[in-house]
LOTOR-611956 format. One record per residue (C-alpha): residue in three letters; x, y, z. Coordinates in Angstrom, 1 decimal. Layout:
REM LOTOR-611956
(node ALA, (X, Y, Z))
...
This chain:
REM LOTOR-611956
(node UNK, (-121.8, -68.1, -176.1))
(node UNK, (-124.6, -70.1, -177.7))
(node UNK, (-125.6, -73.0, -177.3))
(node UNK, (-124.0, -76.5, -179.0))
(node UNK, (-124.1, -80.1, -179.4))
(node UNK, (-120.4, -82.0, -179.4))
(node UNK, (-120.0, -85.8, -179.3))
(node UNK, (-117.4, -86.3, -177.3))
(node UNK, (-117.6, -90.1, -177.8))
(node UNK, (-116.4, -89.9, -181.3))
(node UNK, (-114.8, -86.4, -181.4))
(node UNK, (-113.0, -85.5, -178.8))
(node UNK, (-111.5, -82.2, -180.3))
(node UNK, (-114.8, -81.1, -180.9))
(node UNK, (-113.8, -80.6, -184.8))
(node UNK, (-117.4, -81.5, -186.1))
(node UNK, (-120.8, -79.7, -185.2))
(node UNK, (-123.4, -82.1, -184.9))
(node UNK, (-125.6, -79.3, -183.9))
(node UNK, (-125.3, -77.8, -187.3))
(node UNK, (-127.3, -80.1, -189.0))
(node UNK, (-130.0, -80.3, -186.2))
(node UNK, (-130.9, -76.3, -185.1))
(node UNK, (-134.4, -77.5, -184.4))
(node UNK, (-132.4, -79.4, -181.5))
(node UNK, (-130.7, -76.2, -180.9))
(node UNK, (-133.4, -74.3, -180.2))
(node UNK, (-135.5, -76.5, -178.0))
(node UNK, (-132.4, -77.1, -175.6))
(node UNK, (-131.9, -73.0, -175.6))
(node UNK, (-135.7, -73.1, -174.8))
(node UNK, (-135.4, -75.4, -171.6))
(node UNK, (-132.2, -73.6, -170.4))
(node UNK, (-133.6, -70.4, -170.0))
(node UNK, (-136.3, -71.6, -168.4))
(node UNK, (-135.3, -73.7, -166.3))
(node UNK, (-132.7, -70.9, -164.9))
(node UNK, (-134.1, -69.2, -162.2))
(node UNK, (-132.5, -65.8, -160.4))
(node UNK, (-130.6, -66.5, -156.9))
(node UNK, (-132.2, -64.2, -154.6))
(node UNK, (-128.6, -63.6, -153.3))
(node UNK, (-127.1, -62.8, -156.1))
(node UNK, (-124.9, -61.5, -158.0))
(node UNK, (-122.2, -61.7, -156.0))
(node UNK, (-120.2, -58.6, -156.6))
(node UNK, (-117.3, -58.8, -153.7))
(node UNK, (-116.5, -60.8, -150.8))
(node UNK, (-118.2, -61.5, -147.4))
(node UNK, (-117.1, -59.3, -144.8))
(node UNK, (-117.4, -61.7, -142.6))
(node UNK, (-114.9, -64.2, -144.6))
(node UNK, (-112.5, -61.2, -144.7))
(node UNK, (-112.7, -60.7, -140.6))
(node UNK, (-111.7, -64.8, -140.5))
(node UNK, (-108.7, -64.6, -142.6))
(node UNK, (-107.6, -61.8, -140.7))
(node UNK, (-108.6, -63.1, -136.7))
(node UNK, (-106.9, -66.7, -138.6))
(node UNK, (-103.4, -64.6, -139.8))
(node UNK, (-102.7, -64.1, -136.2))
């Protein structure tokens, strides 16, 4: 998905695309994004905790 400016003051249903005229805005909000995103040393998260799954299970009873 890339990135884009709505107004939702004045256009709720997103139907314009301010962003259109302005891609020099775009690009500089792109820019701080990505670097402001850093990596989560505990991710990704690719299944549950075994830990939560033992809870459920002692909790069930």
């Amino acid at each position: 998905m890339s990135p884009h400016i709505d107004d939702h003051a004045t256009d709720a249903p997103e139907s314009k695309q301010p962003g259109a005229a302005h891609p020099e805005l775009l690009a500089r909000a792109e820019a701080l994004m990505k670097s402001a995103r850093t990596e989560d040393p505990n991710g990704p998260l690719t299944g549950r905790s075994p830990a939560r799954d033992a809870d459920r299970a002692k909790n069930k009873k």
